[in-house]
C-alpha positions in Angstrom: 0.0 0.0 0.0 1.7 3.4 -1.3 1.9 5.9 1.7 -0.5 9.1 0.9 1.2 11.4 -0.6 2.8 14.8 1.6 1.5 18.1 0.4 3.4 21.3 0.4 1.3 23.4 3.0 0.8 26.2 0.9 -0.4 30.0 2.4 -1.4 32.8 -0.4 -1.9 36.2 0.9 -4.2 38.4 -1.7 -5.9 41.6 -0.8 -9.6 41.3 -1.6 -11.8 39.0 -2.3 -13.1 39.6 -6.8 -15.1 37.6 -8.8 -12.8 36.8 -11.3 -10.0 35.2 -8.8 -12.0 32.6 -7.6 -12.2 30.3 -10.3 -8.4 30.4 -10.6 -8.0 29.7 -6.6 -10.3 26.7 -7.1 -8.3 25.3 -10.2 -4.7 25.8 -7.5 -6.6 24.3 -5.0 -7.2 21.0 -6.8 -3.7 20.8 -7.2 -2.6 16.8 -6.0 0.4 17.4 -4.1 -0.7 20.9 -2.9 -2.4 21.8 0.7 -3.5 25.6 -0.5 -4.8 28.1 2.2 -5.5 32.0 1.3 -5.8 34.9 3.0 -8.0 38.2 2.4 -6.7 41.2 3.6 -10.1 42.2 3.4 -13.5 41.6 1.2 -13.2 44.8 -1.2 -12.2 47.8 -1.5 -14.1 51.5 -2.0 -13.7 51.5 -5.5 -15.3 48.0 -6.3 -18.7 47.6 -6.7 -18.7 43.5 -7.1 -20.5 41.4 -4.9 -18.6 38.3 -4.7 -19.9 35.0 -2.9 -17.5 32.3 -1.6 -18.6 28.7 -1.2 -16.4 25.7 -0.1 -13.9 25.9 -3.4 -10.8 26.5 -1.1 -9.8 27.1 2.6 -9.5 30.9 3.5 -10.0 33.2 6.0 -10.5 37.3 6.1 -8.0 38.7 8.2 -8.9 41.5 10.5 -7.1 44.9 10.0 -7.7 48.0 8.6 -6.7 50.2 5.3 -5.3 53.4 4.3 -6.9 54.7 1.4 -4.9 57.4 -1.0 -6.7 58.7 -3.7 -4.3 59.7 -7.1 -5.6 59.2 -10.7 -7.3 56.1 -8.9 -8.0 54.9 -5.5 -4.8 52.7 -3.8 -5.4 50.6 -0.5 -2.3 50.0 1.4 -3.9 47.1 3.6 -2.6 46.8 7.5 -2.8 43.2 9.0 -1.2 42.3 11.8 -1.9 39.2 12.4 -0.9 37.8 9.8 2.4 37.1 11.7 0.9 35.2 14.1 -1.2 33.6 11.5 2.1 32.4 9.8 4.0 31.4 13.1 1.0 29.0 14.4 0.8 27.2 10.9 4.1 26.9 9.9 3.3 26.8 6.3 5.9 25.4 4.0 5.3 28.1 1.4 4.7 31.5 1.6 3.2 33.1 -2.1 2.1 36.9 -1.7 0.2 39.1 -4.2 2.3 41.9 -4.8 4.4 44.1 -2.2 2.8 47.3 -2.0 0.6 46.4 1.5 2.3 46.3 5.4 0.5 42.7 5.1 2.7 41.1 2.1 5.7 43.1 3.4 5.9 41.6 6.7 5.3 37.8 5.3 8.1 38.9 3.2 10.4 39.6 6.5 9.0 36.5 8.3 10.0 34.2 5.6 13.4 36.0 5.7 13.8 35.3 9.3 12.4 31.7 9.0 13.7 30.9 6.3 10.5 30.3 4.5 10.6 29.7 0.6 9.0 33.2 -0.6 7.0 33.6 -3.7 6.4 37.0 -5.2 3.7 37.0 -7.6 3.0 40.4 -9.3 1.6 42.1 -12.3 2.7 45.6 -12.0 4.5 47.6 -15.0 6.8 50.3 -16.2 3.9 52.0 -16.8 2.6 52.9 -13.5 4.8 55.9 -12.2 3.6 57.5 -9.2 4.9 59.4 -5.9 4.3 56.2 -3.7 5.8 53.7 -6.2 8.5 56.3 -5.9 8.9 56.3 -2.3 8.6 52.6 -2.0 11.1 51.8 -5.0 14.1 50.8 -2.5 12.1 48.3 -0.5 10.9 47.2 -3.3 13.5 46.0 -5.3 14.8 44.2 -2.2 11.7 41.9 -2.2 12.0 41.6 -6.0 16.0 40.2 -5.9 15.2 38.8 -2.2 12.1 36.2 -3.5 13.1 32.7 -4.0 10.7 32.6 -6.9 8.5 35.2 -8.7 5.2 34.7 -11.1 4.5 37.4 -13.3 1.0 38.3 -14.8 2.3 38.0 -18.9 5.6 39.8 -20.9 5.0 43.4 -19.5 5.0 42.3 -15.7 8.3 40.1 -16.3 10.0 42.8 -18.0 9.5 44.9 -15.0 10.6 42.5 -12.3 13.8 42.1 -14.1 14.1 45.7 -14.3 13.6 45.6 -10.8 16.4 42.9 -10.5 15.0 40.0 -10.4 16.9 36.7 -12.0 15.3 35.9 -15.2 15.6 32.3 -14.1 13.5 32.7 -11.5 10.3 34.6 -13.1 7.3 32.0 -14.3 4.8 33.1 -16.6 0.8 33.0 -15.2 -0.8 34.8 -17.7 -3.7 36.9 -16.1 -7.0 35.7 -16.9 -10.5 35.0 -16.3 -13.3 31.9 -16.5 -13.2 31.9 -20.4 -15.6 29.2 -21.3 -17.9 31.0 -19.2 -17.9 34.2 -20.8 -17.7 31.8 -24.2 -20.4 29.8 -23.6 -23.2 32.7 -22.3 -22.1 35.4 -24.3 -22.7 32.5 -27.2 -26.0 31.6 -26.3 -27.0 35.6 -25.9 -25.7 35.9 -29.5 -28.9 34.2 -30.5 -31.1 37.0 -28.8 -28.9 39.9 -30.0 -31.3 41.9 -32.1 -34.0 41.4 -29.0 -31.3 42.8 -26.6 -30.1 45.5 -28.4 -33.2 46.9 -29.4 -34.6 46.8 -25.4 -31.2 49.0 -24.8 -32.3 51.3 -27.6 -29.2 50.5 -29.7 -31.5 49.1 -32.9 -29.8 48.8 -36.0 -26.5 49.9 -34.9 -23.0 48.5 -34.3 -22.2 49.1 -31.0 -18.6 49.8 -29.5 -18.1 48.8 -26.2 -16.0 49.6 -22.8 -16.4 47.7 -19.4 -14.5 48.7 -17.0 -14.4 52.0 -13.8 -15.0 55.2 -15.0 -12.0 56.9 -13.7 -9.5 59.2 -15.3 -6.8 56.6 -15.7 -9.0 54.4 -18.0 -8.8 57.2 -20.6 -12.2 57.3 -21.8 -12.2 61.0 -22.5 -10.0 60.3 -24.8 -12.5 57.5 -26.7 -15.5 59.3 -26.7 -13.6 62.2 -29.2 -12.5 59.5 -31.2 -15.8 58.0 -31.3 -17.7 60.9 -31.6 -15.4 61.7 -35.1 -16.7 57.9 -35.9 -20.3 58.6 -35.5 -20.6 60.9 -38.4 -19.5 58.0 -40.7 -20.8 55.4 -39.1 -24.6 54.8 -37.2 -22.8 53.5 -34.2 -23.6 53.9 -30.4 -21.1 54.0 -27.5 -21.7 51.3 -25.2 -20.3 52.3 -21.1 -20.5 49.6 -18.9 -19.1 50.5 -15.5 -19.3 53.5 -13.0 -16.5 55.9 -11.0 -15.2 59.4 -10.1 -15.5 60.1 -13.1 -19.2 59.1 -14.2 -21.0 62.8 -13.9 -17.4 64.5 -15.7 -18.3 61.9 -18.9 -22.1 62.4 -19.0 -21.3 66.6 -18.9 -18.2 66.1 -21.9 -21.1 64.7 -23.9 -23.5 66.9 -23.6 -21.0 70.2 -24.0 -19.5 68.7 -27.1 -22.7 67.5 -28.2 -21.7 64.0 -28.7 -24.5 61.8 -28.8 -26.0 57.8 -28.8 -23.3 57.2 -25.5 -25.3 54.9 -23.0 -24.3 54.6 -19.6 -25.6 51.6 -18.1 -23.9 51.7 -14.6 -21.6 49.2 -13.2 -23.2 45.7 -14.1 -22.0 42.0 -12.2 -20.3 39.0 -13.4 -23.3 37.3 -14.2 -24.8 40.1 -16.5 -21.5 40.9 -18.7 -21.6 38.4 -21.4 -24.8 40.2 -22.4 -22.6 43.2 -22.9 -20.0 41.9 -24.5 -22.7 39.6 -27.1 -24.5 42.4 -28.6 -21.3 44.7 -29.2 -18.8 45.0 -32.4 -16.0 46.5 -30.9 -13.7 46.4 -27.1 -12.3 48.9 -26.5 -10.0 49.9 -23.5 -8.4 53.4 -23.9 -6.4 53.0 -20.4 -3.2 55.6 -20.3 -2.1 53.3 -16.8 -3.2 49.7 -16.7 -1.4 46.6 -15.1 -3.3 44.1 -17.1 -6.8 44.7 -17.6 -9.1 41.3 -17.3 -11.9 43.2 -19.8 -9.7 41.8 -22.7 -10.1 38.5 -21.8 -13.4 38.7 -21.2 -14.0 40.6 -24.4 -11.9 38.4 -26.6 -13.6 34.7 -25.2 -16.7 36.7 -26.0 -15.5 36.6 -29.6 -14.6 40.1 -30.3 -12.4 42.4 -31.7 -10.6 44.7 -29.3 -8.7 47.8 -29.6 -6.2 48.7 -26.4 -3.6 51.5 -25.8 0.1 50.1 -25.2 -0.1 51.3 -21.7 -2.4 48.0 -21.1 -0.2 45.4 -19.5 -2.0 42.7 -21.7 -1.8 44.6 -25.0 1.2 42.7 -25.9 0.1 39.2 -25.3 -3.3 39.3 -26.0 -3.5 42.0 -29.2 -2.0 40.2 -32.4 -1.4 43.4 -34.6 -4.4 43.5 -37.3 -4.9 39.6 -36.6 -7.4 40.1 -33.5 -7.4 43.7 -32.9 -4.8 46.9 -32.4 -2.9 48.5 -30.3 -2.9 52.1 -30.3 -0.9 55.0 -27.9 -2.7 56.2 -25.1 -3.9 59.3 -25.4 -4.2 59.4 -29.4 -7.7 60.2 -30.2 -6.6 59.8 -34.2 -5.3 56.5 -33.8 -8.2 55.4 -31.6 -11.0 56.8 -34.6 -8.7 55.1 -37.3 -8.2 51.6 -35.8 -12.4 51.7 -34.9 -13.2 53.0 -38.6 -10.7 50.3 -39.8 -12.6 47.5 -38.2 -15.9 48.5 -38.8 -15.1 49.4 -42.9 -14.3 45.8 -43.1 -17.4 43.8 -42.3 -15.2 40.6 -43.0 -12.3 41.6 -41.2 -14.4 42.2 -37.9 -15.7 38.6 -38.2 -12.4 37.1 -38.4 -10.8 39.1 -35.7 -13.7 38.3 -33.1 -12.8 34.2 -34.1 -9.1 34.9 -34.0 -9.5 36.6 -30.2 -11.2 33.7 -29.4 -9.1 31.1 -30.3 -6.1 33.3 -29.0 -7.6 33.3 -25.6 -8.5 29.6 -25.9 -5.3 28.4 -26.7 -3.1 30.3 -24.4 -4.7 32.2 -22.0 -6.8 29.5 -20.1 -7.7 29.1 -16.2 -5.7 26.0 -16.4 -2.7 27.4 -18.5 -2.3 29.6 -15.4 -2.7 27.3 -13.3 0.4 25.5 -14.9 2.4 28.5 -14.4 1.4 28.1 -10.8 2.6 24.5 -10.7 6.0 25.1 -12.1 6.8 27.9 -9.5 5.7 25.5 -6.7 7.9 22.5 -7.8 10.6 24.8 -8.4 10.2 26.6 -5.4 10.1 23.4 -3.0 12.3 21.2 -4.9 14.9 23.7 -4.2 13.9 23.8 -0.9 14.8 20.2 -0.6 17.8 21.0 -2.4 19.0 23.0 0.1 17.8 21.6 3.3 19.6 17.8 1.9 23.0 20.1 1.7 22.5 21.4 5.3 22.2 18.4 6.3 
């Protein structure tokens, strides 16, 4: 009779609990040889509107603590948890994998895997592209997490480039592309597809092709910068300007149209998980103008839902997700004219629009899966705790 096989006793620190991470926390916690348990810094934050429900998918617990809110071009948390060091002493976890480094809670599990000499996994999506006064003040400690980790995961190409900018050994950077439950945003926004005309023409958008943005409406997104390019596209085209979302922002948007007199822009107000892939099935067009974004998960979601999508190359997934006129563009932020051409090109070319919603769907379905992450997960975990055993053999 084969003895049962040890588990790594796993602890994942993330700071709130969102929709889209759950599937992917259930996929790592199915993982054979893997005894996976997470911690919440909290449940959400003041800029999210989701309202997420956890069953029994994986072990986790809410830690109590508190946040400091700054407000810039967006709202930043810097979550304060303090017991998460006694958390860590009384479990003695084999593993310690934190999400990110800019929170007191990750920082100190950082230190207390130092001091125990803990295998440390940093696992981070940040960019280049996110300068800002506290990024500033916290570069130096920082980069000592980034060379100190014994293993790092990086969200896609954008996010590695950084952590080896940051010092990190390429060796020791895996690859978990950033992602979301694709087959379900597939498989609704496919049945949907059959009601279209119905569910357009209850939205008031009859007859037109519709272009399409989910996401906050904050200044960082850049959407002031797509509703000029769109309103030069609506006196070619009988289109309408789908908003899905709400922010700071919301009542700044709404007055921009009406004192440049750009019309057919719907606001529908932040919508849920569940009611998305209604979005996303009766649009033509994604598009996400951000001039600052680390990944941005409305790609995915657009491109399973089989469309073409437009993004600035300040979106951390741009690169992997955007095949240059194949499934969409990528444009600079900020450039109205090269947001109005890459729209007009899609929409002159009825064919072209068909073929780059199939090819973003096979894109995301052959590379950019829940369970192609979760192999990225799986190779930082064996690396990480075979070289543990490497080094604990040589101790001894």
């Amino acid at each position: 009779m084969k003895p049962p096989l040890k588990k790594n006793k796993i602890v994942l620190i993330h700071n709130i609990i969102t929709h889209y991470i759950i599937p992917l926390f259930s996929q790592l916690a199915d993982i054979p040889d893997v005894d996976l348990h997470i911690y919440f810094m909290t449940v959400s934050e003041k800029n999210r509107k989701w309202i997420t429900k956890l069953g029994g998918q994986f072990k986790y617990k809410v830690l109590p603590g508190f946040s400091i809110n700054f407000y810039t071009k967006d709202s930043f948390c810097y979550h304060i948890n303090p017991s998460i060091i006694s958390e860590l002493i009384n479990n003695h976890y084999d593993v310690i994998l934190a999400a990110g480094y800019d929170s007191f809670t990750n920082q100190i599990a950082f230190f207390y895997s130092k001091l125990c000499k803990k295998p440390f996994i940093l696992w981070s999506g940040s960019t280049i592209n996110e300068p800002s006064f506290l990024r500033t003040v916290s570069l130096p400690l920082v980069k000592f997490m980034v060379r100190h980790s014994d293993a790092l995961i990086a969200y896609g190409t954008r996010a590695k480039e950084y952590l080896i900018h940051l010092g990190a050994s390429p060796d020791k950077i895996f690859l978990a592309y950033n992602t979301v439950d694709t087959h379900f945003f597939k498989d609704r926004s496919a049945k949907l597809k059959a009601e279209k005309e119905k569910l357009k023409e209850e939205l008031g958008l009859k007859n037109r092709e519709v272009i399409l943005y989910v996401g906050q409406l904050i200044e960082r997104k850049g959407l002031k910068y797509l509703l000029r390019a769109y309103s030069q596209l609506r006196d070619e085209f009988n289109v309408a300007f789908l908003i899905v979302g709400d922010g700071l922002q919301r009542n700044e948007l709404r007055d921009l149209c009406i004192k440049d007199g750009i019309q057919d822009v719907f606001f529908v107000g932040h919508k849920q998980l569940e009611e998305l892939p209604k979005y996303y099935a009766i649009s033509d067009i994604f598009v996400l103008p951000s001039t600052e974004e680390i990944w941005g998960l409305v790609l995915n979601e657009a491109m399973a839902c089989g469309l073409p999508v437009i993004a600035t190359d300040k979106v951390g997934a741009s690169v992997d997700l955007i095949k240059e006129g194949v499934n969409g563009y990528v444009v600079e932020a900020k450039n109205v004219e090269q947001l109005y051409q890459a729209m007009k090109g899609i929409l002159s070319h009825p064919e072209l629009k068909q073929s780059m919603g199939k090819k973003s769907q096979q894109i995301v379905g052959e590379g950019f899966t829940l369970d192609h992450a979760k192999q990225g997960f799986i190779s930082v975990i064996d690396y990480t705790t075979s070289k543990k055993l490497s080094n604990n053999s040589k101790a001894s």
